[in-house]
C-alpha positions in Angstrom: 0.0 0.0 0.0 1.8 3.1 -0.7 -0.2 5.5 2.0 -0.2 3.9 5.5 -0.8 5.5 8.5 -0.4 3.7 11.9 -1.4 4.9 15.4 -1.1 1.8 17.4 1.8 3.6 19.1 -0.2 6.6 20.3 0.9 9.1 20.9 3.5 8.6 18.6 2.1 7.8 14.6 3.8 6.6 11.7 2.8 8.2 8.3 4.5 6.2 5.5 4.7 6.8 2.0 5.8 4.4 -0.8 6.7 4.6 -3.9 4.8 7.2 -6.3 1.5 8.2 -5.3 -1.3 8.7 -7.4 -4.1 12.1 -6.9 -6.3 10.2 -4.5 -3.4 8.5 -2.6 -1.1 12.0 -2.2 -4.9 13.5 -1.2 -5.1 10.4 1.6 -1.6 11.3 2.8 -2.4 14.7 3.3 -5.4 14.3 5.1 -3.5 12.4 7.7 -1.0 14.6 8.4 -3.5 17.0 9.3 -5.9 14.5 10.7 -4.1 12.9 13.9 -4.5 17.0 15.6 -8.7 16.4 15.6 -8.1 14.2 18.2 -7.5 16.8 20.2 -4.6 15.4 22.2 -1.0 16.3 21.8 1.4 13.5 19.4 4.4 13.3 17.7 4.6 12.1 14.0 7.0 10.0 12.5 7.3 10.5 8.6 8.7 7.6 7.4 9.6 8.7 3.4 12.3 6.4 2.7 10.6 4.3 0.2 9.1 7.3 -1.4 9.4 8.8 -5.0 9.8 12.5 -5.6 6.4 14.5 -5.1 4.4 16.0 -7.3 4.2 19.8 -7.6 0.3 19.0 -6.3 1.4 17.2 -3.5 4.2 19.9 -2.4 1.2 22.7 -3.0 -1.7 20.5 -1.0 0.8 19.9 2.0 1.6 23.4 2.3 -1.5 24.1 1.5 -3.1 21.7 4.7 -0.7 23.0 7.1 -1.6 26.3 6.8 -5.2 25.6 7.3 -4.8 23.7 10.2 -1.7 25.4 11.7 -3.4 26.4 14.6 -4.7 23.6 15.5 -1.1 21.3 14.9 0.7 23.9 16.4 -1.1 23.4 19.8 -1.4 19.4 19.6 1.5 18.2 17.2 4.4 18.5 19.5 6.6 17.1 17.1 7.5 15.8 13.7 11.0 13.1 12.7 11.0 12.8 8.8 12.7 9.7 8.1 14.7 10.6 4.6 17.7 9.8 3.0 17.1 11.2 -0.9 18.5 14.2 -1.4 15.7 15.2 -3.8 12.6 14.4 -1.0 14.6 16.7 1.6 14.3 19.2 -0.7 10.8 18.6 -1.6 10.2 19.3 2.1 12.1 22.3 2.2 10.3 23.5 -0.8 6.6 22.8 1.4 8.7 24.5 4.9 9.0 27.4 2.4 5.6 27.8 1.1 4.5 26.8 4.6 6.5 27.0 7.6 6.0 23.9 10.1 3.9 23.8 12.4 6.4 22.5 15.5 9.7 21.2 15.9 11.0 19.2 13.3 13.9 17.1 12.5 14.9 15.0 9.9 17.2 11.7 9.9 18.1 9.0 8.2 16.6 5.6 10.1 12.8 4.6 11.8 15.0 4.4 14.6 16.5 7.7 15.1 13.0 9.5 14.7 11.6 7.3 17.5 14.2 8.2 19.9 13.7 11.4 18.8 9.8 11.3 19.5 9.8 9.7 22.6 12.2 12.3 23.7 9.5 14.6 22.7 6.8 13.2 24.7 8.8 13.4 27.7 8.1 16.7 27.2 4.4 16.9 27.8 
């Protein structure tokens, strides 16, 4: 499945994407970014985009585009985000959405699953 989003781990969730995505499965990805913060506790999300092509112009624009709508709202209950990445080209698809929308919280980005769960539990120790 290329979109999978798992929150057995609450509050930390995984948002995965694999390989490329088409409209309706980039629109799916978005919406759980965004989606987790109706819960209306406080998380940390784990961004796992090592398997993942290049994104679409639509996808860069609908991400930015998400964030800013709810950046109130993710501000207040996303108390962290680890994007797992090792292309060069995806980091700088995310810097490309950071500069049409800043991020919402702290953010960091490293190159194994691992790292960005130590990261996030070091987050949560927080709250």
């Amino acid at each position: 499945m290329p979109v999978e989003q798992d929150d057995s781990a609450w509050p930390v969730v995984m948002l995965r994407m694999r390989g490329v995505l088409l409209d309706e499965e980039e629109d799916e990805f978005i919406e759980a970014s965004v989606g987790f913060a109706g819960r209306g506790e406080q998380y940390v999300a784990v961004i796992d985009l090592l398997e993942a092509a290049t994104p679409s112009t639509r996808f860069i624009r609908g991400q930015a585009a998400a964030m800013g709508k709810h950046a109130d709202v993710l501000s207040r209950r996303c108390v962290g985000m680890a994007f797992v990445i090792e292309s060069a080209m995806l980091r700088g698809a995310l810097r490309a959405i950071f500069h049409l929308q800043g991020p919402p919280s702290p953010h960091i980005v490293v190159r194994t699953v691992e790292a960005a769960m130590r990261w996030a539990e070091s987050r949560l120790v927080r709250l």
